[in-house]
mmCIF file as gemmi writes it, N, C-alpha and C atoms, coordinates in Angstrom:
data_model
loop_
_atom_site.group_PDB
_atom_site.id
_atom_site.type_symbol
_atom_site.label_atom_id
_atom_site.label_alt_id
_atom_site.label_comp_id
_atom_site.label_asym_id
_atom_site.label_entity_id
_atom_site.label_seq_id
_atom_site.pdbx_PDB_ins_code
_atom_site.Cartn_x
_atom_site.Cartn_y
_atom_site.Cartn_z
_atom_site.occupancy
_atom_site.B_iso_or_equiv
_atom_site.pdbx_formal_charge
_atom_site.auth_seq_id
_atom_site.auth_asym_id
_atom_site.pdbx_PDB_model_num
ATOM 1 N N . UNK Axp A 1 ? -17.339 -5.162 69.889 1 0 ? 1 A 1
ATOM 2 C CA . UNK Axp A 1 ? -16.958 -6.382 69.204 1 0 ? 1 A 1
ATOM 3 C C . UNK Axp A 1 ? -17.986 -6.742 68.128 1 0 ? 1 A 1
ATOM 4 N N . UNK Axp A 2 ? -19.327 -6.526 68.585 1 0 ? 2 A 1
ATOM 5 C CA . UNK Axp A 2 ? -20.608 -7.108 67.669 1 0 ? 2 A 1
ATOM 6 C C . UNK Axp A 2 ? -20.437 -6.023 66.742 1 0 ? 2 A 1
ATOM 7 N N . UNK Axp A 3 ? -19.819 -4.695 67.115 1 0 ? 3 A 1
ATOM 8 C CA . UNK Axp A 3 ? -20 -3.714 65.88 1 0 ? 3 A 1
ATOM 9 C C . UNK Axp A 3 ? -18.689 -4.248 64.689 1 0 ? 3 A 1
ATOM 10 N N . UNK Axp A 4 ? -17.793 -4.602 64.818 1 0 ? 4 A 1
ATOM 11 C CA . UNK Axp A 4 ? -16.614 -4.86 64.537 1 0 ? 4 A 1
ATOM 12 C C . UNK Axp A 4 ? -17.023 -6.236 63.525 1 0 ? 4 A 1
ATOM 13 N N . UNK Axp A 5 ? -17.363 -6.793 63.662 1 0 ? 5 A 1
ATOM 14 C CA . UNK Axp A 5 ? -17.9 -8.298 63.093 1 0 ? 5 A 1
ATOM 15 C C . UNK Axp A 5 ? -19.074 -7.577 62.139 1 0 ? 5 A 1
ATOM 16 N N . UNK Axp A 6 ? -20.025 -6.65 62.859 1 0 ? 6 A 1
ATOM 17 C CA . UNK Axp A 6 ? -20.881 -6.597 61.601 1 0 ? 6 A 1
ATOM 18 C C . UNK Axp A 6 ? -20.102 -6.039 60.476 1 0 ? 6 A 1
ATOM 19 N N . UNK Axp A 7 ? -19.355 -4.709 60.708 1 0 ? 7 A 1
ATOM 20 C CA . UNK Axp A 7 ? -18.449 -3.779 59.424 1 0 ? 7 A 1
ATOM 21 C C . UNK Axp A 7 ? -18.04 -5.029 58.974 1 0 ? 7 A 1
ATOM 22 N N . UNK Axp A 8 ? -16.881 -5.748 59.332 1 0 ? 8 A 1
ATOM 23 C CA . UNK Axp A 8 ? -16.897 -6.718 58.452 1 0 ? 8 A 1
ATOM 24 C C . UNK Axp A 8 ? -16.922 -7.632 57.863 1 0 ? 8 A 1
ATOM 25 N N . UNK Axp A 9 ? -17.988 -7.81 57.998 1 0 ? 9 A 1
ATOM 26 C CA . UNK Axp A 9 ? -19.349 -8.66 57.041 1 0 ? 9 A 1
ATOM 27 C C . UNK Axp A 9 ? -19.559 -7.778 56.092 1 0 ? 9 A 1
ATOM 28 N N . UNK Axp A 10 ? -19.86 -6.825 56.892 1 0 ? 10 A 1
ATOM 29 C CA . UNK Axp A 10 ? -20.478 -6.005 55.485 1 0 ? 10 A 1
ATOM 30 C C . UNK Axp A 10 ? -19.777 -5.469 54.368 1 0 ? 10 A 1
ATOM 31 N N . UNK Axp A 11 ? -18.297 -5.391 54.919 1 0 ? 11 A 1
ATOM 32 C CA . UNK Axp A 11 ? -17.423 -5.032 53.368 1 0 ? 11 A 1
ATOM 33 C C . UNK Axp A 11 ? -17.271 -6.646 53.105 1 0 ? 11 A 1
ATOM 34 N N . UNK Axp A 12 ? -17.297 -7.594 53.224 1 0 ? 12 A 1
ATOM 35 C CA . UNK Axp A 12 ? -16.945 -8.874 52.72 1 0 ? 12 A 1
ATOM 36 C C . UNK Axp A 12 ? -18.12 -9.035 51.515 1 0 ? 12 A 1
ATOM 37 N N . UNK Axp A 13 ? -19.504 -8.801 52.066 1 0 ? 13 A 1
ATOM 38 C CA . UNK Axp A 13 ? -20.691 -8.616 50.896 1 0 ? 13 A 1
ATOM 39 C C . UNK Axp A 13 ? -20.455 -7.537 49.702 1 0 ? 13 A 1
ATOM 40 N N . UNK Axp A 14 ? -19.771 -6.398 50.122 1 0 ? 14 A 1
ATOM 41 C CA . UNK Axp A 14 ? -19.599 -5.368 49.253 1 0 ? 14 A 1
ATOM 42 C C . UNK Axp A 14 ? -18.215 -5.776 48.451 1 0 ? 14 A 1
ATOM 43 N N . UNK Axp A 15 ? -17.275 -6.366 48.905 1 0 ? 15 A 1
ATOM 44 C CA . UNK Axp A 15 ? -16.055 -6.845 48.261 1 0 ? 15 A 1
ATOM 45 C C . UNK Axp A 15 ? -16.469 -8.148 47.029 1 0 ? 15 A 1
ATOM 46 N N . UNK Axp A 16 ? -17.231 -8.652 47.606 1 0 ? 16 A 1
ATOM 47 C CA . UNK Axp A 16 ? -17.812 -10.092 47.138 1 0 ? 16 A 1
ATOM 48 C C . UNK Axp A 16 ? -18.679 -9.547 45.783 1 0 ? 16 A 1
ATOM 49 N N . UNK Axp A 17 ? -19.624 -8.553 46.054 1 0 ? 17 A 1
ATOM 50 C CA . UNK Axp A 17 ? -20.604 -8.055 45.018 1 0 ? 17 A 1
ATOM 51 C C . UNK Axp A 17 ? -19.683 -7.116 43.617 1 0 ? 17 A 1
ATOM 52 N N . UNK Axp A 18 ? -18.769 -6.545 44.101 1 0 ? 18 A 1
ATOM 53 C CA . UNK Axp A 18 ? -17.371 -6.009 42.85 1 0 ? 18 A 1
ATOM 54 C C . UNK Axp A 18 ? -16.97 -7.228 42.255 1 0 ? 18 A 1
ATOM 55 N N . UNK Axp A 19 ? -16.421 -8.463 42.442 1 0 ? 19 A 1
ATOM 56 C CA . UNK Axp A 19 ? -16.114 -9.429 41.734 1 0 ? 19 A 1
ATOM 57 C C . UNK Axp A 19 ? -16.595 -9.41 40.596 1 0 ? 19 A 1
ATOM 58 N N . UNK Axp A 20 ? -15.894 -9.538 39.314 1 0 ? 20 A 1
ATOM 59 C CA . UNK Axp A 20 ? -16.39 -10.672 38.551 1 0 ? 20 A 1
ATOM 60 C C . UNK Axp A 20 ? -16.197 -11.79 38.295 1 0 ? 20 A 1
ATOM 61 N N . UNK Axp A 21 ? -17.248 -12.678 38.447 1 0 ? 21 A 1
ATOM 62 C CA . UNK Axp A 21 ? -17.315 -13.944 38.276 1 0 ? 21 A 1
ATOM 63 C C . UNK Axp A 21 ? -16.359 -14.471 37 1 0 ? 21 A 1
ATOM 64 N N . UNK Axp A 22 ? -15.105 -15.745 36.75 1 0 ? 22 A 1
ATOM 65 C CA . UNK Axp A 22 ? -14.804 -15.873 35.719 1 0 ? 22 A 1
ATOM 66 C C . UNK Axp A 22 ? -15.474 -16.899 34.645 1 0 ? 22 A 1
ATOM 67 N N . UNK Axp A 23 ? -15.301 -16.031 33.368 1 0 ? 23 A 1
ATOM 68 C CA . UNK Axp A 23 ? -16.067 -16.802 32.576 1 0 ? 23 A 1
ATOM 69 C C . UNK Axp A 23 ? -15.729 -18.146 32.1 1 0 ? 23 A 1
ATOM 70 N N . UNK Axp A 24 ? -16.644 -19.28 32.245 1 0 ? 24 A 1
ATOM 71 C CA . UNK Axp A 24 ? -16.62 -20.704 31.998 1 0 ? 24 A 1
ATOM 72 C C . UNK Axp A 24 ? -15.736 -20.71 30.707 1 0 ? 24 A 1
ATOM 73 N N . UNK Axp A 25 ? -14.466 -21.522 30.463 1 0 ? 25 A 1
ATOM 74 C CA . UNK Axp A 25 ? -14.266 -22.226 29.125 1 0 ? 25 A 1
ATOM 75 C C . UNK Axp A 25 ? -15.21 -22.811 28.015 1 0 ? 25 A 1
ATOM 76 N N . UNK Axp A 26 ? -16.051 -22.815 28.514 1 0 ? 26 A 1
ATOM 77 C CA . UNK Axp A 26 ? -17.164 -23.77 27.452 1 0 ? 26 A 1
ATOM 78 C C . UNK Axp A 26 ? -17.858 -22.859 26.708 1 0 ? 26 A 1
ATOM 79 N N . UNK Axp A 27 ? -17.873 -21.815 27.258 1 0 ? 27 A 1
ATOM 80 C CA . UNK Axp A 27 ? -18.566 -20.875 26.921 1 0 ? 27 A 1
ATOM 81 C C . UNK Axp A 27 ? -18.088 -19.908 25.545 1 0 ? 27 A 1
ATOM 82 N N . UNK Axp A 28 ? -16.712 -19.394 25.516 1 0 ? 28 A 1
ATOM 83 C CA . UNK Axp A 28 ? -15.557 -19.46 24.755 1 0 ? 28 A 1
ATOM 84 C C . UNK Axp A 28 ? -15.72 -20.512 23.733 1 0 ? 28 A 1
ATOM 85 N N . UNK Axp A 29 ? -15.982 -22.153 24.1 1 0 ? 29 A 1
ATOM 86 C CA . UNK Axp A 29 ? -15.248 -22.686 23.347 1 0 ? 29 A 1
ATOM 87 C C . UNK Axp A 29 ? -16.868 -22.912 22.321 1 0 ? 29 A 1
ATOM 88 N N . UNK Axp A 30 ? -17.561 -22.533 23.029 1 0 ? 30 A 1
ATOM 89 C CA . UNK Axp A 30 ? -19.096 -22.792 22.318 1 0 ? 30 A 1
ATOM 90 C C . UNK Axp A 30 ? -19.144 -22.079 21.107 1 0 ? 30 A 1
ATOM 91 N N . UNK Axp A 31 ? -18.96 -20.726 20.917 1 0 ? 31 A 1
ATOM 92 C CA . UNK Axp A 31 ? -18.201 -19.728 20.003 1 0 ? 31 A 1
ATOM 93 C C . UNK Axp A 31 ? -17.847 -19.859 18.934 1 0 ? 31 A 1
ATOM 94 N N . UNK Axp A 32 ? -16.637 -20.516 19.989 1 0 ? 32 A 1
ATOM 95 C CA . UNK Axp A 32 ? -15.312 -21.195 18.688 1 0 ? 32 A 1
ATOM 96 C C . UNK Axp A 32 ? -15.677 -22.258 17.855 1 0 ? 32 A 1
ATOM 97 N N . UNK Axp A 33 ? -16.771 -23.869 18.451 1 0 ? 33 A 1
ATOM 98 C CA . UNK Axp A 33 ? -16.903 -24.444 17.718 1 0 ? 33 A 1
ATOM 99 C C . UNK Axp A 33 ? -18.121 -24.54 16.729 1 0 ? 33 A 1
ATOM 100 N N . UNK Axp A 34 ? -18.859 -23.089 16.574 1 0 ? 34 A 1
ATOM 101 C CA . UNK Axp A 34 ? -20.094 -22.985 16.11 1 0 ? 34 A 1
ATOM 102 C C . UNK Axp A 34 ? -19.423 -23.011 14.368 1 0 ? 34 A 1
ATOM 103 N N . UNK Axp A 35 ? -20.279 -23.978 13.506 1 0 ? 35 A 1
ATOM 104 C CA . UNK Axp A 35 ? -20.306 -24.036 12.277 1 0 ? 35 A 1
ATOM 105 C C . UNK Axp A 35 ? -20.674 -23.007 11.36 1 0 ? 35 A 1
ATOM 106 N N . UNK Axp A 36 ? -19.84 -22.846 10.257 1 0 ? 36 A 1
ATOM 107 C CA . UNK Axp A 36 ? -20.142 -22.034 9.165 1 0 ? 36 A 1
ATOM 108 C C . UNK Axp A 36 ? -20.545 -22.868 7.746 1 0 ? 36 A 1
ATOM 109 N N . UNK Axp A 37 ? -21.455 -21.799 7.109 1 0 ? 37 A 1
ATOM 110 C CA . UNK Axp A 37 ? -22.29 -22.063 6.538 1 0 ? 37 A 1
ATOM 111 C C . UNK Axp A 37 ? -21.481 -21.544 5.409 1 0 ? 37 A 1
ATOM 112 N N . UNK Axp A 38 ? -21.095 -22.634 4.54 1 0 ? 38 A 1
ATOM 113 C CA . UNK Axp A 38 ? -20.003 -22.192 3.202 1 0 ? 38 A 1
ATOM 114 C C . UNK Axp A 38 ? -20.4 -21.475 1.924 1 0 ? 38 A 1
ATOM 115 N N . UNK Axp A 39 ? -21.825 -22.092 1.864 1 0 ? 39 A 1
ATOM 116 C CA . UNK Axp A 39 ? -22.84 -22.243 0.723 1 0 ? 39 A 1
ATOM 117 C C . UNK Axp A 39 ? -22.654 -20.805 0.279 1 0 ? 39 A 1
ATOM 118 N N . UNK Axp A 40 ? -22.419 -19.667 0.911 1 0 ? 40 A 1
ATOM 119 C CA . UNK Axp A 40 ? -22.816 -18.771 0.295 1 0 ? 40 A 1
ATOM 120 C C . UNK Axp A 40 ? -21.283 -18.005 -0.686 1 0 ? 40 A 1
ATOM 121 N N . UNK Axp A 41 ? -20.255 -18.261 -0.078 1 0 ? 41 A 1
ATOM 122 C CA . UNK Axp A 41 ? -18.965 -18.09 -0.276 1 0 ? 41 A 1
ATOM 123 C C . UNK Axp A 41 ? -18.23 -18.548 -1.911 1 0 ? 41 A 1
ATOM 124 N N . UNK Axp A 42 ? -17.761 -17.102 -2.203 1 0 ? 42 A 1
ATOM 125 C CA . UNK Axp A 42 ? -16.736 -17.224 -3.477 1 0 ? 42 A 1
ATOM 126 C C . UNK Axp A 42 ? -15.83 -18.299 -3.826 1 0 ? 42 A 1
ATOM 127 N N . UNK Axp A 43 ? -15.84 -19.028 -4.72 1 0 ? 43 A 1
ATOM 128 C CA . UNK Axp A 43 ? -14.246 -19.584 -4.935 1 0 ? 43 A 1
ATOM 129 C C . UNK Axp A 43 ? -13.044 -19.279 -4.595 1 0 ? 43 A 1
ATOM 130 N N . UNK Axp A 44 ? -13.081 -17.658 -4.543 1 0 ? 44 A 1
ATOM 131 C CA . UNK Axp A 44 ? -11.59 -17.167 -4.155 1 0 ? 44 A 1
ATOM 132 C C . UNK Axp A 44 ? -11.846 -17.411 -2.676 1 0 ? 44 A 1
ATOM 133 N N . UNK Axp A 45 ? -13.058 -17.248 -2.121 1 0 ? 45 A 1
ATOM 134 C CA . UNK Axp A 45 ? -13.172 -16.997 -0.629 1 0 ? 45 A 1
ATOM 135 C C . UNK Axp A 45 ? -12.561 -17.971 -0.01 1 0 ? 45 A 1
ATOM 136 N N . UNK Axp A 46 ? -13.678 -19.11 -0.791 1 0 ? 46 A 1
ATOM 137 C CA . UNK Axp A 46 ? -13.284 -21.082 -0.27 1 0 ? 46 A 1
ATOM 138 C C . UNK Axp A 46 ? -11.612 -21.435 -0.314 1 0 ? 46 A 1
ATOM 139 N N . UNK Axp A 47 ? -11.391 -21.196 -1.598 1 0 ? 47 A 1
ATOM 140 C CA . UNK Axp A 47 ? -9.698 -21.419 -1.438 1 0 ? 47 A 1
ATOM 141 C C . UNK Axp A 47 ? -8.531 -20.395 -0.395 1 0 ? 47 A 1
ATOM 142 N N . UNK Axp A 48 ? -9.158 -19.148 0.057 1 0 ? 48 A 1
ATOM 143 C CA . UNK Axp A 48 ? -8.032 -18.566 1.386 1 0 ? 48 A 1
ATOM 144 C C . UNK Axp A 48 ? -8.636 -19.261 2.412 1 0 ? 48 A 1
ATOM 145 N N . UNK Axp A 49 ? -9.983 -19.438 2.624 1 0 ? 49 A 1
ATOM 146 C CA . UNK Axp A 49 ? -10.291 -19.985 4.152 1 0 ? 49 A 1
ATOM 147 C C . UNK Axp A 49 ? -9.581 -21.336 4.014 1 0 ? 49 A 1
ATOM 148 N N . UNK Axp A 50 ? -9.897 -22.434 2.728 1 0 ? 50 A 1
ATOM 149 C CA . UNK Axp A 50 ? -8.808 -23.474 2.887 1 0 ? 50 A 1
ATOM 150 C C . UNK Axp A 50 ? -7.2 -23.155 3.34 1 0 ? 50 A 1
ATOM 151 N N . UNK Axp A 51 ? -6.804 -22.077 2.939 1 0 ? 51 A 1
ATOM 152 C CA . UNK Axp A 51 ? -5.323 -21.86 3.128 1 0 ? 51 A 1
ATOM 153 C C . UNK Axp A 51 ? -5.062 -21.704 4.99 1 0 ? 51 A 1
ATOM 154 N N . UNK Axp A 52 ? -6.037 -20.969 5.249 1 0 ? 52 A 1
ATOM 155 C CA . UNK Axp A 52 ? -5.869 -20.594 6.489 1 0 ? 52 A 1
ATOM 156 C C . UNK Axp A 52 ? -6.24 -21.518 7.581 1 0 ? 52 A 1
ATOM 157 N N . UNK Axp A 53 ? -7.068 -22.562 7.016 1 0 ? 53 A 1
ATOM 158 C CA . UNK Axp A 53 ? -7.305 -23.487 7.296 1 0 ? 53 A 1
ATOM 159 C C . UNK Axp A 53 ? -6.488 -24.523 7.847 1 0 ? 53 A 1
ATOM 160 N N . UNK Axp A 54 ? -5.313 -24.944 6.556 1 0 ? 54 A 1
ATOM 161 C CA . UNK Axp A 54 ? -4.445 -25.984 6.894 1 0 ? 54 A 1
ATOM 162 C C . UNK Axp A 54 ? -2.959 -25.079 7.266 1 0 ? 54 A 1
ATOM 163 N N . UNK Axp A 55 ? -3.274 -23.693 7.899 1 0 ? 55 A 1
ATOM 164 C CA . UNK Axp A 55 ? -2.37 -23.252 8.854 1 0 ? 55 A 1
ATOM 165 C C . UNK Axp A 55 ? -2.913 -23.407 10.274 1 0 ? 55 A 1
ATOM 166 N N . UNK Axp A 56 ? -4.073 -23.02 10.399 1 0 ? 56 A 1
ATOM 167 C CA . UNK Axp A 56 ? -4.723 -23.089 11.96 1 0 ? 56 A 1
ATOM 168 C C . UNK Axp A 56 ? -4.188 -24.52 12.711 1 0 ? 56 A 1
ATOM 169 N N . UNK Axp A 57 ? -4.237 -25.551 11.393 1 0 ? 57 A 1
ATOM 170 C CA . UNK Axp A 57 ? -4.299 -26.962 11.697 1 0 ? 57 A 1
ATOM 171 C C . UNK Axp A 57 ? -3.21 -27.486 11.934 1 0 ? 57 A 1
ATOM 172 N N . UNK Axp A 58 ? -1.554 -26.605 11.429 1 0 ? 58 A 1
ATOM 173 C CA . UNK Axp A 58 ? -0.551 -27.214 11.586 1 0 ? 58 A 1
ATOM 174 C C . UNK Axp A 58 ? -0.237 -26.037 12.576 1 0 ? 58 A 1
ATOM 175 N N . UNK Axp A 59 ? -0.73 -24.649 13.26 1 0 ? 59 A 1
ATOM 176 C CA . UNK Axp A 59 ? -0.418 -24.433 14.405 1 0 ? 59 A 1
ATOM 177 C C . UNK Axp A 59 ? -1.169 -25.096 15.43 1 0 ? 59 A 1
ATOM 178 N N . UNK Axp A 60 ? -2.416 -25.512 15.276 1 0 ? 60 A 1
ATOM 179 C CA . UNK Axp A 60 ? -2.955 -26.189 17.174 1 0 ? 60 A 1
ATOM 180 C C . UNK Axp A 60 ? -2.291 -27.899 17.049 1 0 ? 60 A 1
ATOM 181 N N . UNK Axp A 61 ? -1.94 -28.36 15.936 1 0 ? 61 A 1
ATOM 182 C CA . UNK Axp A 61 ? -0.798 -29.61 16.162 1 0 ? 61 A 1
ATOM 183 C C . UNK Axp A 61 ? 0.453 -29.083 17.037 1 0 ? 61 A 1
ATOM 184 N N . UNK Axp A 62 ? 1.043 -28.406 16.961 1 0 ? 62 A 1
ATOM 185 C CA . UNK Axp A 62 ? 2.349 -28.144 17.328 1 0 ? 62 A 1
ATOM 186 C C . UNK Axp A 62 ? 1.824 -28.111 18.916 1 0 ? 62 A 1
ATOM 187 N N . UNK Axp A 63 ? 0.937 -27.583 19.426 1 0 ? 63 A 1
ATOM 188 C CA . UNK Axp A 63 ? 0.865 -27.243 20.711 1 0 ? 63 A 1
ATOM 189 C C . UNK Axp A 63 ? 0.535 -28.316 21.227 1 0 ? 63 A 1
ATOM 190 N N . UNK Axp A 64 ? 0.656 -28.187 22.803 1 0 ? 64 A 1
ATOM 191 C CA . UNK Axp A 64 ? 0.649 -29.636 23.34 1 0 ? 64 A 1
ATOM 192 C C . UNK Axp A 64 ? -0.602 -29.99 23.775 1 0 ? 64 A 1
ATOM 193 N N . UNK Axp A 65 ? -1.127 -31.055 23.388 1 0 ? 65 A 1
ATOM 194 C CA . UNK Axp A 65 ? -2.085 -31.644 23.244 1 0 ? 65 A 1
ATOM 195 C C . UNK Axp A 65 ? -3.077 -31.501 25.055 1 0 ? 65 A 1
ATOM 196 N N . UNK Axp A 66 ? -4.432 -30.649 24.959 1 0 ? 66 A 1
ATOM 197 C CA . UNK Axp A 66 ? -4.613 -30.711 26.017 1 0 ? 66 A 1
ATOM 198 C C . UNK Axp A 66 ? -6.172 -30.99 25.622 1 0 ? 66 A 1
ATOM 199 N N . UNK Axp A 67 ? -7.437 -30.785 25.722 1 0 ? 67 A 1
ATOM 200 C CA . UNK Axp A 67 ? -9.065 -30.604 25.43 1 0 ? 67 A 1
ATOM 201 C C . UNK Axp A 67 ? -9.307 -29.904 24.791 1 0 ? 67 A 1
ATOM 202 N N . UNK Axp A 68 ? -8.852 -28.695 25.343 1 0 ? 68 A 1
ATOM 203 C CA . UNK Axp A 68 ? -9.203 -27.341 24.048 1 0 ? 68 A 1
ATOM 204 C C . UNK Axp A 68 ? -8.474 -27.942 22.832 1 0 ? 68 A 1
ATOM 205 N N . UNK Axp A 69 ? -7.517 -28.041 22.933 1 0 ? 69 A 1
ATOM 206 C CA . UNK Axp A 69 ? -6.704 -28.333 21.658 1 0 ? 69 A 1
ATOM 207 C C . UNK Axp A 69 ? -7.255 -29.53 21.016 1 0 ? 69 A 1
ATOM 208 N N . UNK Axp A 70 ? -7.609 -30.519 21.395 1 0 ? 70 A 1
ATOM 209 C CA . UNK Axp A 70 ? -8.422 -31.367 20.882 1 0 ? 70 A 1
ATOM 210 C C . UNK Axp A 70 ? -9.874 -31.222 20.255 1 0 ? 70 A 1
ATOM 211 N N . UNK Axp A 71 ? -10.341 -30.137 20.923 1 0 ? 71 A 1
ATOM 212 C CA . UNK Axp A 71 ? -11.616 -29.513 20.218 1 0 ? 71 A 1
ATOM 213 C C . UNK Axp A 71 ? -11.189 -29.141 18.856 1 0 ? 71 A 1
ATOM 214 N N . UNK Axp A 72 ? -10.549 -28.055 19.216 1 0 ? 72 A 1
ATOM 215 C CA . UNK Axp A 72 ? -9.778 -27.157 17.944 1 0 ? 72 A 1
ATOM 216 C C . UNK Axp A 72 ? -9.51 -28.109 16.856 1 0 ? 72 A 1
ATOM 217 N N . UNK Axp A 73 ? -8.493 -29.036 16.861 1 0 ? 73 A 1
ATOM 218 C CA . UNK Axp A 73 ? -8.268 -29.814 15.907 1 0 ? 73 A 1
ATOM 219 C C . UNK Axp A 73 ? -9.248 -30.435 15.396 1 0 ? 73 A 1
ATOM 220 N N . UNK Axp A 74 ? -10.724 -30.812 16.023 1 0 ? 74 A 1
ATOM 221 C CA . UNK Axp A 74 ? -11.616 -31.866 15.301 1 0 ? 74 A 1
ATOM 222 C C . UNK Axp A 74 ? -12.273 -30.551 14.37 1 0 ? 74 A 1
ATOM 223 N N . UNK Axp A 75 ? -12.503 -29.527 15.436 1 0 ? 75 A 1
ATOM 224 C CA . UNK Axp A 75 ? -13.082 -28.489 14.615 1 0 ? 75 A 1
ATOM 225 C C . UNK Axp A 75 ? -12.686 -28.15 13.209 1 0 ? 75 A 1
ATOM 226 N N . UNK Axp A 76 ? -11.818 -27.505 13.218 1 0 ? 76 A 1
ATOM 227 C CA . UNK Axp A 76 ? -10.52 -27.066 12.241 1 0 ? 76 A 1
ATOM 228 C C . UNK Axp A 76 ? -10.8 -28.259 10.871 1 0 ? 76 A 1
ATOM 229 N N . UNK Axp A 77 ? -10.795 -29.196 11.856 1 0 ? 77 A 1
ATOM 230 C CA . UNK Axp A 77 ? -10.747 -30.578 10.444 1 0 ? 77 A 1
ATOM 231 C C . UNK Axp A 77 ? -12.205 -30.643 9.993 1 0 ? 77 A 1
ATOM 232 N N . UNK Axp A 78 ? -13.027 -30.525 10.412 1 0 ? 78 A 1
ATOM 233 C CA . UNK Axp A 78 ? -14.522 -30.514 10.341 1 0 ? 78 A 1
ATOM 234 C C . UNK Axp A 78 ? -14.641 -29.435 9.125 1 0 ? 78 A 1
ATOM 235 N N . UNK Axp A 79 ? -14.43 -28.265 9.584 1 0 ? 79 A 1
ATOM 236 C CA . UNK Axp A 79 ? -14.309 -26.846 8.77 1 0 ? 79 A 1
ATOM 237 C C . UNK Axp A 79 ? -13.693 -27.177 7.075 1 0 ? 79 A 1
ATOM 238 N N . UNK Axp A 80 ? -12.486 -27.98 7.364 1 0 ? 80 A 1
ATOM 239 C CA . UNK Axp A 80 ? -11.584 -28.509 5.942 1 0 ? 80 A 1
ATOM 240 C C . UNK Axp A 80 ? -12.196 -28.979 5.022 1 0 ? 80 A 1
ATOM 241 N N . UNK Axp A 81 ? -13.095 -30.045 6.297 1 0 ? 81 A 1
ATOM 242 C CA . UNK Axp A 81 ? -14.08 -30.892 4.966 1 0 ? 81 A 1
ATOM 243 C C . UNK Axp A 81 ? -15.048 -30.346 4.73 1 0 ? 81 A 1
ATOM 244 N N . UNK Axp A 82 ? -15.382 -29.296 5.09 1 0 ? 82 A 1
ATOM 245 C CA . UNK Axp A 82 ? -17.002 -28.352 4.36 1 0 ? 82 A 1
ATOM 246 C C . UNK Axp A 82 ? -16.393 -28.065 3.717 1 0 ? 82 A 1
ATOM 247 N N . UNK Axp A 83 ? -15.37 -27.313 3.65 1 0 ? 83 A 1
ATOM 248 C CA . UNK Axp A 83 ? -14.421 -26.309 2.784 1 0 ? 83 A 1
ATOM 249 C C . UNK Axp A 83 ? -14.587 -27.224 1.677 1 0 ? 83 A 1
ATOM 250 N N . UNK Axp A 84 ? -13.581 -28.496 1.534 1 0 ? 84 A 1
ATOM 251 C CA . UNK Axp A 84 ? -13.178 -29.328 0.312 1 0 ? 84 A 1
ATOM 252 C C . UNK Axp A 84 ? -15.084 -29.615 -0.031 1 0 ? 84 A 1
ATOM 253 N N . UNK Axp A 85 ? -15.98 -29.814 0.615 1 0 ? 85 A 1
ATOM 254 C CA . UNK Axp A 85 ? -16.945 -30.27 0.165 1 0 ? 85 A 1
ATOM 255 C C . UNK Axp A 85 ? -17.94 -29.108 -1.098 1 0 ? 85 A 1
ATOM 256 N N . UNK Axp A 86 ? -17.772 -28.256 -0.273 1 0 ? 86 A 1
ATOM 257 C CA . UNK Axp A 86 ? -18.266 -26.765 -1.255 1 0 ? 86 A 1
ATOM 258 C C . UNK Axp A 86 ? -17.281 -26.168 -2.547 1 0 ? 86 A 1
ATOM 259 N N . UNK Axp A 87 ? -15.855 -26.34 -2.146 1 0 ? 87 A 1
ATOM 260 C CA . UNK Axp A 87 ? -15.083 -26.094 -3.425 1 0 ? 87 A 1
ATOM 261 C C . UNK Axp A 87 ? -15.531 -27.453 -4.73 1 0 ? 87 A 1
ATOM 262 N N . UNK Axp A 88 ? -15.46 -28.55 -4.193 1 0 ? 88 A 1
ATOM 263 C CA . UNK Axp A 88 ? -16.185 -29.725 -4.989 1 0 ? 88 A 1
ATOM 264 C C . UNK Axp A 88 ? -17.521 -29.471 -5.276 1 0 ? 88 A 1
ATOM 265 N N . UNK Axp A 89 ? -18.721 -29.263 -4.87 1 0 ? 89 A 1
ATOM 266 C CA . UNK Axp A 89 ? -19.719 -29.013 -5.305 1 0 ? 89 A 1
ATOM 267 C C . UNK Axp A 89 ? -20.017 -27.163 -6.611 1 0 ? 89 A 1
ATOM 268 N N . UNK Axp A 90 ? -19.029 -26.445 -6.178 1 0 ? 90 A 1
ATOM 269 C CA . UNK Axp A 90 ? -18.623 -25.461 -6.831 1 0 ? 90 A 1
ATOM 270 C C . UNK Axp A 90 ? -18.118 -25.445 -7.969 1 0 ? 90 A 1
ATOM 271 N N . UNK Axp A 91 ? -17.32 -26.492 -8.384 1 0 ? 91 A 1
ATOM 272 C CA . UNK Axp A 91 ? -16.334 -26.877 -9.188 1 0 ? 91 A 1
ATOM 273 C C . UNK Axp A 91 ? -15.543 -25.528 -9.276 1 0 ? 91 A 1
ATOM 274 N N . UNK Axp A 92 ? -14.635 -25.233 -8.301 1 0 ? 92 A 1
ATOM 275 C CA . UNK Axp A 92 ? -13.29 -24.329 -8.196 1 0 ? 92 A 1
ATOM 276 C C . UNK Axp A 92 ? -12.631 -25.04 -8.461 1 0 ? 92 A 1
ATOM 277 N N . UNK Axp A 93 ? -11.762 -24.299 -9.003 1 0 ? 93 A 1
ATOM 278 C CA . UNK Axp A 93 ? -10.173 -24.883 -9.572 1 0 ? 93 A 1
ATOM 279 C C . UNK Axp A 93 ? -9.126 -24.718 -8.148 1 0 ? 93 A 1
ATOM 280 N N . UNK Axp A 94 ? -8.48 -25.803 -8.062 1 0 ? 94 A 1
ATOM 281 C CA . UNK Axp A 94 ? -7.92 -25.551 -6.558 1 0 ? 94 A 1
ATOM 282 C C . UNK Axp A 94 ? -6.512 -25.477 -7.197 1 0 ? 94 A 1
């Protein structure tokens, strides 16, 4: 019986040690909401990232509103206004 209980224990430690642990959301979202640095970027560049921009923004609207998605959107909008702020300091023709 005592042998029976130790085996398994011991595959429960060995089953347990194969896991991988899943990775935190925050961690992901830390990633996602890290800032870019515009300053260095083309006019042509500034005006597609704007384009792609106010698509990202009218796809995470459509979805239903949960945290992540609320990140996303402040992000996204955050990103817009560097964008508009560097095409303005650039003087690009929009």
């Amino acid at each position: 019986m005592y042998r029976l209980v130790g085996i398994l224990g011991s595959l429960a430690l060995i089953c347990s040690a194969c896991t991988k642990p899943a990775a935190p959301k925050s961690v992901s979202q830390a990633a996602f909401l890290r800032s870019i640095d515009y300053q260095t970027w083309t006019c042509a560049q500034l005006l597609n990232e704007a384009e792609l921009l106010t698509d990202a923004l009218a796809t995470a609207t459509e979805h239903q509103p949960d945290a992540n998605t609320s990140e996303r959107i402040a992000h996204i909008k955050r990103s817009k206004e560097a964008v508009r702020q560097e095409l303005a300091a650039k003087s690009c023709r929009t």
